[in-house]
C-alpha positions in Angstrom: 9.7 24.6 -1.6 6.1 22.8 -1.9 3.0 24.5 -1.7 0.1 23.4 0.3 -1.5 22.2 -3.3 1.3 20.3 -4.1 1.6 18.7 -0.5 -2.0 17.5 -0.7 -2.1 16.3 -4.0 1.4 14.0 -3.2 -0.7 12.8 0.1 -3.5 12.0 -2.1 -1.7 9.9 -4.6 0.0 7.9 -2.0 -3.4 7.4 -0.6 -4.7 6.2 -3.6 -1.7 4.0 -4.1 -1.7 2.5 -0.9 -5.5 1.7 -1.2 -4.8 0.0 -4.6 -2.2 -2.2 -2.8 -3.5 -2.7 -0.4 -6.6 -4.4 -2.2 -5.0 -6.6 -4.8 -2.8 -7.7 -1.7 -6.1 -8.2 -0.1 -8.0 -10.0 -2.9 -4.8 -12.6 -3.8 -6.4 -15.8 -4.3 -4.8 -18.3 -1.6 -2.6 -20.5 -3.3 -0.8 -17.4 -5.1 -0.4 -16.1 -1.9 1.6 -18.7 0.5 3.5 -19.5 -3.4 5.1 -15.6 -2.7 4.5 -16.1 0.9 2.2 -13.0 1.4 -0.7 -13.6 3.8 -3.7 -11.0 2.8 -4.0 -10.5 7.0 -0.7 -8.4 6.2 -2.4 -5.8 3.1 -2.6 -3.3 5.3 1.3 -3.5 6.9 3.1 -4.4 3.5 0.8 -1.6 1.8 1.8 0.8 4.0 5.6 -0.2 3.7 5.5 -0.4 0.0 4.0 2.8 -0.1 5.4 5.3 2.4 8.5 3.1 3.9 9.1 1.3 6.5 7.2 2.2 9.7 8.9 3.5 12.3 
C-alpha cells in the first residue's frame, strides 16, 4: 500500500521526467528530427506517452 509521500514523490518524478522529454524532444535540431521522423510540434503528446502511456 503507498503512502501519500510516496504517491507524490512517484508524481513528481514523472513530472520531472516528462518535462525533460519533453524539452530535448522540443529542442531536436531539424534535420535530426524528420531523419527519426519526430516533429518537435509533438514534445508534448510523445512526452506524455513515453512517460505515463498511452493516452486514453
Amino acid at each position: 500500500m503507498f503512502t501519500v509521500f510516496e504517491l507524490l514523490k512517484t508524481a513528481a518524478v514523472n513530472h520531472a521526467r516528462y518535462r525533460a522529454t519533453r524539452n530535448e524532444i522540443a529542442n531536436l535540431p531539424a534535420d535530426i528530427a524528420l531523419d527519426i521522423g519526430v516533429f518537435p510540434a509533438d514534445a508534448e503528446r510523445i512526452a506524455f506517452e513515453a512517460v505515463y502511456g498511452k493516452a486514453a
